[in-house]
C-alpha positions in Angstrom: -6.8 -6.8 18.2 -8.6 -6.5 21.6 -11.8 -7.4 21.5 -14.6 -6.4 24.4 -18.3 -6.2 25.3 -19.7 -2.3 25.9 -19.0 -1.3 29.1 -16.1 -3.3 30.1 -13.0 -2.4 30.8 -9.5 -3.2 29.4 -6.0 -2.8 28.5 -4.7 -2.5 24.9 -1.4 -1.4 23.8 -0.4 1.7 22.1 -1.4 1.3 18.1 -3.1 -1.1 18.5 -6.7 -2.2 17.7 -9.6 -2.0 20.2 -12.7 -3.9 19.4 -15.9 -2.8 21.4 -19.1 -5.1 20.4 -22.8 -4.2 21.4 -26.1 -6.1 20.5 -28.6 -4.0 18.8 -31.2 -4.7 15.7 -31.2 -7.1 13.0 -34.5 -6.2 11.2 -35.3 -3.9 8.3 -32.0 -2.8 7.5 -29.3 -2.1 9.8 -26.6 -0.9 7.4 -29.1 2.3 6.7 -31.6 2.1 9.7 -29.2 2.3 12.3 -25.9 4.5 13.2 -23.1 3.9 15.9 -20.4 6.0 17.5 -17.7 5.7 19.9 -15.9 9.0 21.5 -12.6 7.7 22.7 -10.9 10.4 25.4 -7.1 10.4 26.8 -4.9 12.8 28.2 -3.7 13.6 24.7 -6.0 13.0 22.3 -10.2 12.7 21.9 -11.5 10.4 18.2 -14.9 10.0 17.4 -15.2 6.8 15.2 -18.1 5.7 13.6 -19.2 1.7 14.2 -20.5 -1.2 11.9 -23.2 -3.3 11.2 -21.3 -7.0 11.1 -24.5 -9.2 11.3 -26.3 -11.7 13.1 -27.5 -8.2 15.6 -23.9 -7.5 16.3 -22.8 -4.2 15.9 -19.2 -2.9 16.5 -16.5 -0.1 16.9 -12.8 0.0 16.7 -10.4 2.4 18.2 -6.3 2.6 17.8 -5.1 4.7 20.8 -2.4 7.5 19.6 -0.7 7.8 23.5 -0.2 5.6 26.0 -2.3 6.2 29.3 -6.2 6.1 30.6 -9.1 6.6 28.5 -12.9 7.0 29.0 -15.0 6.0 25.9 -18.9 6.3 25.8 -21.0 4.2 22.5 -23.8 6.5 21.5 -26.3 4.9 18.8 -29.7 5.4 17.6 -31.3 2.6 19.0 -30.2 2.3 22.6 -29.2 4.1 25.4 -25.7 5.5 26.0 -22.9 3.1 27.7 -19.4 4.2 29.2 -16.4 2.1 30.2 -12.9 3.1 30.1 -9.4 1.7 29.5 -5.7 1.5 29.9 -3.3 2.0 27.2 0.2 0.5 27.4 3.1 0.5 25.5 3.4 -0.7 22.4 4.4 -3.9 21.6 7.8 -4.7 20.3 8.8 -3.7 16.4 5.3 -1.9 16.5 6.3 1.4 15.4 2.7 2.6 14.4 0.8 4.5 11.0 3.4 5.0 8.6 3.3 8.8 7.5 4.6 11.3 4.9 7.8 12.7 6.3 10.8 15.1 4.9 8.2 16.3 2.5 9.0 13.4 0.0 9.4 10.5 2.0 8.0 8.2 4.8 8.7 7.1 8.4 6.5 5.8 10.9 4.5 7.5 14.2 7.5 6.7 16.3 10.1 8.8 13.5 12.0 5.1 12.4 12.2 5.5 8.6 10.1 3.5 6.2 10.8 2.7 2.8 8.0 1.2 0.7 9.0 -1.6 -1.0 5.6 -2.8 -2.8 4.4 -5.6 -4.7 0.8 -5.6 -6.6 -1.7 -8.6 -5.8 -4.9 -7.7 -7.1 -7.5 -10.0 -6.2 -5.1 -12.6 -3.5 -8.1 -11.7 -0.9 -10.7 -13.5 -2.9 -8.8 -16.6 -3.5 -8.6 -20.0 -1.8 -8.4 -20.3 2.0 -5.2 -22.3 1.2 -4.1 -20.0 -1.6 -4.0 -17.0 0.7 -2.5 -18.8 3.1 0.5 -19.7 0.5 0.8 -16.3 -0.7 1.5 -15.1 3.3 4.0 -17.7 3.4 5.8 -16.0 0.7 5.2 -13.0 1.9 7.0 -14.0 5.3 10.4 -14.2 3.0 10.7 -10.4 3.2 11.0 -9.0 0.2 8.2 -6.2 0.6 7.1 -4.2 3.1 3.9 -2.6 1.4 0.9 -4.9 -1.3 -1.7 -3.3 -3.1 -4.8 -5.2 -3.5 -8.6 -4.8 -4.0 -11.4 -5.0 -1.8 -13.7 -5.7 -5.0 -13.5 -8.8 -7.0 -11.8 -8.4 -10.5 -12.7 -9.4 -13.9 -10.0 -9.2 -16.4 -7.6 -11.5 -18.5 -6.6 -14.3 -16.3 -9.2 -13.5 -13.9 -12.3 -15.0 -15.1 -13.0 -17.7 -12.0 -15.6 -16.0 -9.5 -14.5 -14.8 -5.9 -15.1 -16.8 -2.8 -17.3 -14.5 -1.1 -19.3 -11.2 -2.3 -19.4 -7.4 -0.8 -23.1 -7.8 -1.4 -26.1 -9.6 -0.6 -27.5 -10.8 -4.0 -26.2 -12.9 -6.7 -24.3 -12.7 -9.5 -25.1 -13.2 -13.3 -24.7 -16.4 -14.6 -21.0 -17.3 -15.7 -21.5 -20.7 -17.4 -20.4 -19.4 -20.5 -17.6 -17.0 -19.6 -14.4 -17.7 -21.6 -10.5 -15.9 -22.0 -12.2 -15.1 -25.7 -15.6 -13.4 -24.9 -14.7 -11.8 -21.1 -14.3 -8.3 -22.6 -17.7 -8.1 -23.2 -19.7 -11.3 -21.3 -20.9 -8.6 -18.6 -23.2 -6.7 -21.7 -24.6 -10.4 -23.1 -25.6 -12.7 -20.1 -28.5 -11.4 -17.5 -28.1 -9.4 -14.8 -26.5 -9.4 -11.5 -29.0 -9.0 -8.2 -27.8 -7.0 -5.6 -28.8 -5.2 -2.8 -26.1 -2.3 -2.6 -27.7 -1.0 0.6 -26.8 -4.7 2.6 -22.9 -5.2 2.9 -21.6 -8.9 3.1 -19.9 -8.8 6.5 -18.4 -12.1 5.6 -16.9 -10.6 2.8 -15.3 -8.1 4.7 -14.7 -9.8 7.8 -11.9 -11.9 5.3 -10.8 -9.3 4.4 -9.4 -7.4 7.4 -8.5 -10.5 8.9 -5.8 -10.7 6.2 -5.1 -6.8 7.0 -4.6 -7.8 10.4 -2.1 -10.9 9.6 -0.2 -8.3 7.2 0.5 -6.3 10.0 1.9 -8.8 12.1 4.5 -9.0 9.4 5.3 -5.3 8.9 3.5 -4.9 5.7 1.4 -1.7 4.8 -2.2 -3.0 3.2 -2.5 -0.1 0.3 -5.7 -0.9 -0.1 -7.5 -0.3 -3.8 -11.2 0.8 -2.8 -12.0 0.7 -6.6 -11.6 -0.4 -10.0 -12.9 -0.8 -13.6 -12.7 -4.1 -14.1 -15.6 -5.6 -13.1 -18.5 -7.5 -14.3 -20.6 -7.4 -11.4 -21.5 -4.2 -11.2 -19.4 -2.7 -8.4 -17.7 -0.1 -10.1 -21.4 1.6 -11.1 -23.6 1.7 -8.3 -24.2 5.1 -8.2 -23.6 8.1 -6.0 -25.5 7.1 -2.9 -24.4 3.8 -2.4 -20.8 4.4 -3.4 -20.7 6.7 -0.1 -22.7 4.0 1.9 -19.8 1.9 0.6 -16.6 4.1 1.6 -18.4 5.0 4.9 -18.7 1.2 5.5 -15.2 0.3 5.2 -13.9 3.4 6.7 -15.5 2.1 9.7 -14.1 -1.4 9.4 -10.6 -0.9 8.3 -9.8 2.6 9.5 -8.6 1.5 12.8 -5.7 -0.9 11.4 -2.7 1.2 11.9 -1.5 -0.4 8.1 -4.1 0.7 6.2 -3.5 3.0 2.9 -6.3 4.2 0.8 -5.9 4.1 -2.8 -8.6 5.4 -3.9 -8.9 3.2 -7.3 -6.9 1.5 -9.7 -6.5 3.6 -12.9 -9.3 5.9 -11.9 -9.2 7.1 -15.4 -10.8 4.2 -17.1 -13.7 3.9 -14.9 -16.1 5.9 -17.4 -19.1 6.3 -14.8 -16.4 8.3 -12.5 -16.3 12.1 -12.8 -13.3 14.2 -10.8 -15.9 15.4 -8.9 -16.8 12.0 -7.6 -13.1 11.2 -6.5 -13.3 14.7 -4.8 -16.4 13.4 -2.7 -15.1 10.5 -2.0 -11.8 12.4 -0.8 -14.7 14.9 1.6 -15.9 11.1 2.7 -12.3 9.6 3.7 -11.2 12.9 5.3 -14.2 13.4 7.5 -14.9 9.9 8.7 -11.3 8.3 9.0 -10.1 9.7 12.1 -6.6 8.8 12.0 -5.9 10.4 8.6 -4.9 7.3 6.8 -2.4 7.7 3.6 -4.0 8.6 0.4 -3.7 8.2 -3.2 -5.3 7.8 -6.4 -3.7 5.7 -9.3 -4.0 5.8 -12.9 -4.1 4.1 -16.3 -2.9 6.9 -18.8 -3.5 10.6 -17.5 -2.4 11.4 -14.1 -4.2 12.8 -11.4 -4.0 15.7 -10.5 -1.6 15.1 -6.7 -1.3 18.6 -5.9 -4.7 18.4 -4.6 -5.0 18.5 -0.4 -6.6 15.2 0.1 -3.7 13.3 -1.5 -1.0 12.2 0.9 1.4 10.8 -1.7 1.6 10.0 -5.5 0.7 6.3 -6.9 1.9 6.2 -10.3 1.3 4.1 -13.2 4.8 5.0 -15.8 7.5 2.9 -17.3 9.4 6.5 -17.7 11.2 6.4 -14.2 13.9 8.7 -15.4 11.3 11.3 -14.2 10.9 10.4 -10.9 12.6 13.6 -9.5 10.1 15.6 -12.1 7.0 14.1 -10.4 8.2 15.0 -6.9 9.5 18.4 -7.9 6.1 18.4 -10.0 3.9 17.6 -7.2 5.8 18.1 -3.7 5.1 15.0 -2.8 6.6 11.4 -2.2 7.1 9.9 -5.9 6.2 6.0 -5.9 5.7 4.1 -8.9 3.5 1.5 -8.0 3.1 0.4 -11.8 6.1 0.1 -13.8 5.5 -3.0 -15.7 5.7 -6.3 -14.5 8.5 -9.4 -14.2 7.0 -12.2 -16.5 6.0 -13.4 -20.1 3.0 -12.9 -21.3 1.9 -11.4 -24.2 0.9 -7.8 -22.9 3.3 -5.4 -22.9 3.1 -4.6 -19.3 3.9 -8.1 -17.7 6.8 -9.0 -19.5 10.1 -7.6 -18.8 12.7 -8.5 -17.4 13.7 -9.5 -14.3 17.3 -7.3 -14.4 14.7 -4.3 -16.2 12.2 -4.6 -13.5 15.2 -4.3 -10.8 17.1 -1.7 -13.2 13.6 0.3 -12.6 13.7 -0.1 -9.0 17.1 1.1 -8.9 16.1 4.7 -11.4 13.3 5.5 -9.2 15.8 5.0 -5.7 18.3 7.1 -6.8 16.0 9.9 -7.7 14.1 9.9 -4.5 11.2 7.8 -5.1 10.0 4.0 -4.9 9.4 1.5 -7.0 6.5 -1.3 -7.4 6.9 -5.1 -7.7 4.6 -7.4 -10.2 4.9 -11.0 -11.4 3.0 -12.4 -14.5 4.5 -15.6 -15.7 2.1 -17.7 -17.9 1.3 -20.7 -15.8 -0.8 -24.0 -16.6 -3.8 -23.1 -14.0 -3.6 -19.3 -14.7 -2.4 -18.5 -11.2 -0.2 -15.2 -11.8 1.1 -13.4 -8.6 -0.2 -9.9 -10.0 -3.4 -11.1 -9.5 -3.5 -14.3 -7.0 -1.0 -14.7 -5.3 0.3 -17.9 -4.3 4.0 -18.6 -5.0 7.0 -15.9 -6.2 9.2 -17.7 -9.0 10.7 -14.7 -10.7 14.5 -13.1 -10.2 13.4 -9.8 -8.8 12.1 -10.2 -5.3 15.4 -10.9 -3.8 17.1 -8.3 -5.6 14.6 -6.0 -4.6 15.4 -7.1 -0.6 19.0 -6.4 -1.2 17.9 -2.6 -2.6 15.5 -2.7 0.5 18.4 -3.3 2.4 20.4 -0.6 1.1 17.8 2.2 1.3 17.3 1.4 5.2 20.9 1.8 5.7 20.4 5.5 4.2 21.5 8.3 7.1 18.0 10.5 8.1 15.0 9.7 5.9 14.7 9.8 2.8 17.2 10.4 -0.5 17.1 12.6 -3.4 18.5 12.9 -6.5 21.8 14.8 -7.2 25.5 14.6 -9.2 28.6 13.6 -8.0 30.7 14.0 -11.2 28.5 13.6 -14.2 26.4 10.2 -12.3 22.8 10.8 -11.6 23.5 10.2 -7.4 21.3 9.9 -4.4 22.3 12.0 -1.4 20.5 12.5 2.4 17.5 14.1 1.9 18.2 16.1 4.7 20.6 19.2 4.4 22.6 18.8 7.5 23.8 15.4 6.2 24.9 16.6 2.7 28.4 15.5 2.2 28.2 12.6 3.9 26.6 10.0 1.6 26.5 9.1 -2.0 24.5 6.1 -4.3 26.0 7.0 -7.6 23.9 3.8 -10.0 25.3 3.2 -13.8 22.3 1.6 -14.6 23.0 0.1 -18.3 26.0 2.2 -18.7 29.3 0.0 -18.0 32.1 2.5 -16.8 36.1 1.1 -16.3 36.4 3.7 -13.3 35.0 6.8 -12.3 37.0 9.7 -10.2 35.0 11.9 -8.2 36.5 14.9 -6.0 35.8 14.5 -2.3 36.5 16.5 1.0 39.8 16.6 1.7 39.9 16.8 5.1 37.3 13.7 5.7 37.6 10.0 5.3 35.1 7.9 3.4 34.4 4.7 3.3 34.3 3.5 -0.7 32.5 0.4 -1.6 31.4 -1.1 -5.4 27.4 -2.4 -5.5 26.7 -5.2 -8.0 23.1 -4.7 -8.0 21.9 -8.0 -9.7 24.9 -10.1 -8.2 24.0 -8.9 -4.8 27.5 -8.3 -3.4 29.1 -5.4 -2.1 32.7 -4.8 -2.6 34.3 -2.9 0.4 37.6 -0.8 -1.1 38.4 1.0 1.8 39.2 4.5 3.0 39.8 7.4 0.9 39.5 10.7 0.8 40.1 14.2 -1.8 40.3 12.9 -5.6 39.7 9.2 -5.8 39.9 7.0 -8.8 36.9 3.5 -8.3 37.9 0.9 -10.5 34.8 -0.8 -11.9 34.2 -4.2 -13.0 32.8 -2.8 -16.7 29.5 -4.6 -15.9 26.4 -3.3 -16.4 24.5 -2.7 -12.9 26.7 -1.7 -11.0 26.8 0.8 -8.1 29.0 2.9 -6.1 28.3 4.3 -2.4 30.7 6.6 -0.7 30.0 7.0 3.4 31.9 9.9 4.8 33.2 8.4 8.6 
């Protein structure tokens, strides 16, 4: 991020973050009293982006330029005069390949066309952890083995997630949670006082932690889908009325809008927050698509009924099913990019969501891939201190991850962007999403089946390259060139794969 006073000038690189501070008023209240604004003018492109209050009289506005180039930009407020300055926008820098966007209709790639394949992981409340506990779950993040995490910007309360959060979005204080055990938490927030907040004065501490670990996620290549809200809360954040849920999404519209890794997900299984009407997700969906300028991706994700995706606002689908067979029915459904963000979790405890596998959760990953969509990582092994990755982060110990980064592997090896779902023979089989490229790839997956062989009919006038996947192994098994009718011999392992690359 570069960061500057009003009025000077600078040069920041393409996709990047522009910070432009200004002193202004810290009495009464500056979150409601006072408004900002920045028009930012190229050659190619004019944004108007709304500023922050973030304390101590300091008020700012961030800015990602689209184009390389010279721009003009002028701060306009309600509480001083105008002030111009202007700047120089170079190329990006390297492996930044800018806002990752819906492209091929079902699929993603970034602002510069290189493909992206969202490879997620869930970790809820990481953000409001430790210092040193973030700073472990980064590390493991650094291994590779996702490209996109979903987290929350609120605190949650839920099983395994009783301790409170370092900092608050709020000025005010919470109710007292002497008493708050793993038996009572369903219902401590009706039975022990009240919480005190002020839901007109952000926390810009709270926040300021926040993005900074947006900010160190995109210095490793990883999307931040951020979850705006949730249900499970005993705080009071997921209730605070109409008024000062707007003050809220306008607030961190402002603040986060500008990171070029930002995703909105509008909640976390909108459907069981019982103050929430449709109709309040539709105004928040007016909010996001007024006042973020860079039209962010957005989605809305559920507990049991879906939402309705066709709707304009929604970028992509964020789905909560175990049922991944159906992945090609939600995009053919919808007309949108498919991705399962929930679809159970690797561990052992008790619920029935966060205990399969580790070969089901990859077996999952591998359904949704070869029907065109994208999976969702989550860990929940019991631990001693409670410390589960689908919530806090910290350390990985499961199976999946790395099989996960082999698939990752596989999918960015695709030809074009994107895969659907087909047949070659009677196999359920990804091909190019793109029609020019048909005949020229197939990801045929047996999944739990265990074939001998299978014989597919290929062009006989082309050579393909034949190779045998062993999905949980991690090896790929090169067989040569063929070409016309071709008998693979299989291992009779469950698993397995076959890809066939026409030369």
């Amino acid at each position: 991020m570069k960061k500057i006073i009003a009025g000077e000038a600078c040069t920041v690189n393409k996709w990047d973050v522009l910070e432009i501070e200004t002193a202004g008023p810290a009495e009464k209240n500056p979150f409601t009293d006072c408004h900002i604004s920045g028009v930012f003018a190229g050659k190619d492109e004019r944004v108007t982006a709304d500023g922050f209050y973030d304390g101590g009289g300091v008020y700012k506005i961030r800015f990602m330029p689209s184009f390389e180039g010279e721009y003009a930009y002028t701060i306009g407020s309600s509480f001083a005069e105008e002030i111009g300055g202007s700047f120089t926008v170079a190329p990006p820098q390297k492996n930044n390949h800018g806002p990752v966007r819906v492209s091929n209709g079902f699929h993603f790639a970034y602002a510069d066309r290189t493909p992206y394949y969202p490879v997620g992981t869930t970790c809820y409340a990481w953000t409001h952890q430790a210092p040193e506990m973030q700073e472990r779950t980064l590390e493991e993040l650094k291994k590779g083995c996702f490209n996109k995490i979903r987290f929350c910007v609120f605190p949650k309360h839920y099983v395994y997630n009783l301790r409170e959060p370092q900092t608050y979005p709020y000025c005010g204080t919470p109710m007292d949670n002497s008493k708050l055990t793993a038996e009572n938490f369903n219902d401590y927030n009706n039975n022990h006082g009240e919480n005190s907040w002020d839901f007109t004065r952000f926390n810009p501490e709270h926040f300021s932690r926040f993005e900074k670990r947006i900010e160190e996620l995109s210095e490793l290549g990883i999307e931040a889908d951020i979850i705006v809200m949730h249900p499970y809360d005993r705080w009071g954040f997921s209730n605070m009325g109409e008024a000062n849920d707007a003050l809220y999404w306008k607030y961190i519209i402002s603040r986060f809008s500008a990171f070029k890794n930002v995703w909105w997900s509008f909640a976390n299984e909108y459907d069981l927050m019982e103050a929430k009407t449709v109709e309040n997700w539709e105004r928040y969906a007016e909010i996001v698509c007024e006042k973020d300028p860079y039209g962010r991706l957005r989605s809305i994700h559920n507990g049991g009924t879906l939402y309705d995706h066709t709707r304009p606002w929604v970028t992509h689908c964020s789905l909560q099913r175990h049922d991944v067979e159906k992945t090609a029915e939600w995009r053919g459904q919808y007309g949108k990019p498919a991705v399962i963000d929930e679809m159970g979790y690797e561990g052992d405890i008790p619920h029935g969501w966060g205990n399969l596998s580790a070969v089901e959760l990859v077996r999952r990953f591998w359904e949704c891939a070869v029907r065109g969509g994208y999976g969702g990582h989550g860990e929940t092994y019991e631990r001693a201190d409670d410390i589960l990755w689908w919530s806090h982060g910290s350390e990985l110990c499961g199976e999946s991850p790395e099989r996960i980064k082999f698939l990752r592997g596989i999918l960015y090896d695709t030809p074009g962007i994107g895969l659907k779902q087909s047949h070659i023979g009677e196999d359920i089989t990804a091909v190019p999403e793109e029609t020019d490229k048909a005949g020229s790839y197939y990801l045929a997956y047996f999944g739990n089946s265990r074939p001998a062989f299978r014989e597919y009919k290929l062009n006989e006038g082309a050579d393909y390259s034949i190779e045998v996947i062993d999905t949980w192994e991690m090896t790929i098994e090169n067989l040569g060139v063929m070409r016309g009718n071709v008998r693979i011999d299989l291992p009779e392992k469950e698993y397995m794969a076959v890809r066939i690359r026409r030369l």
